[in-house]
C-alpha positions as CSV (number, residue, x, y, z in Angstrom):
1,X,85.7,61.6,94.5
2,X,86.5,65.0,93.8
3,X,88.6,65.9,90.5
4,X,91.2,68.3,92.4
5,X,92.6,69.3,88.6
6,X,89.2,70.4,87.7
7,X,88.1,72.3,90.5
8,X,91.7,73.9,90.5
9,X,90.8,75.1,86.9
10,X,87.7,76.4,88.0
11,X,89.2,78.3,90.8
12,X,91.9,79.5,88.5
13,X,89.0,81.1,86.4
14,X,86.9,82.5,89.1
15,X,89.9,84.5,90.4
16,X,91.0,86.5,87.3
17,X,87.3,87.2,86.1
18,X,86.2,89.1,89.0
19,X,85.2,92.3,87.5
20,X,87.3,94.4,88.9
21,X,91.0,95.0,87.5
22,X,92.0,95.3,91.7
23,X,90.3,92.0,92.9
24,X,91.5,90.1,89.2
25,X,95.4,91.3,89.8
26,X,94.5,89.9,94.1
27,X,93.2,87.1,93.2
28,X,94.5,85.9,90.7
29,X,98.1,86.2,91.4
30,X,97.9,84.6,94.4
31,X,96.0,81.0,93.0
32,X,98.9,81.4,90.2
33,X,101.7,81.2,93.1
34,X,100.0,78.8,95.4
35,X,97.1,76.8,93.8
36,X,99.7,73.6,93.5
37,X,100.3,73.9,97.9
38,X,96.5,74.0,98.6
39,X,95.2,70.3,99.9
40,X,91.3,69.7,99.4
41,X,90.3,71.8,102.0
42,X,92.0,74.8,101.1
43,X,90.4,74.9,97.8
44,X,87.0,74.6,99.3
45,X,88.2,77.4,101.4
46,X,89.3,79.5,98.4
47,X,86.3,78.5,96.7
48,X,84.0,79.6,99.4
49,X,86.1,83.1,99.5
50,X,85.8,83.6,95.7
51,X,81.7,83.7,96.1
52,X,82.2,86.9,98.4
53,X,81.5,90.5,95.8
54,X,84.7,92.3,95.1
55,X,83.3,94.9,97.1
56,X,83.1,93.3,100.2
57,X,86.8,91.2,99.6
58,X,88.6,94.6,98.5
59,X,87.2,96.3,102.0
60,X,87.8,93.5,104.1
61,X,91.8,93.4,102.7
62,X,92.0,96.7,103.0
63,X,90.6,97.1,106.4
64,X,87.8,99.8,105.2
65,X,84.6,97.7,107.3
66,X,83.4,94.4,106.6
67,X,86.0,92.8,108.1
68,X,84.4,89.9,109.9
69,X,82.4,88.9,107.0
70,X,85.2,86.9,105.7
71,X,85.9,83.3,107.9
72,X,88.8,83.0,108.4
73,X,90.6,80.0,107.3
74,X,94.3,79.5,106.1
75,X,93.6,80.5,103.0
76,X,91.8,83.9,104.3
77,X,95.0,84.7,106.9
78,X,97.2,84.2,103.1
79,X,95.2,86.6,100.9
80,X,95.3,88.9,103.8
81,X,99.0,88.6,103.9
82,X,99.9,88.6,100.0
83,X,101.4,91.4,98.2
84,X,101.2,92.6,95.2
């Protein structure tokens, strides 16, 4: 059984030391507002989407190439929606 307050922690981490100030103020604000509405499979998802290099995520939401390198998932179709 996974230990959903763990991996939520972890996830938490992942997405505000990035590297970059850009993908850390993304990512992270966006697991603060909805890391309590994702089910199990939406933190694998965001998990999975957190491996990707800043490089590639900042392109792909900003529509400069890339752009099918990200699956897309719910999680994906949020990030790509989420404002600053």
């Amino acid at each position: 059984m996974i230990n959903k307050e763990s991996i939520k922690k972890k996830i938490f981490y992942k997405s505000i030391q990035r590297g970059t100030k850009e993908m850390d103020l993304l990512l992270g604000n966006i697991v603060k507002k909805y890391i309590n509405d994702f089910d199990n499979n939406d933190l694998v998802n965001l998990d999975k989407l957190l491996h990707f290099e800043d490089e590639d995520l900042h392109n792909w939401y900003f529509q400069n190439g890339k752009e099918n390198i990200i699956p897309k998932s719910k999680v994906s179709s949020m990030l790509k929606d989420f404002k600053l």
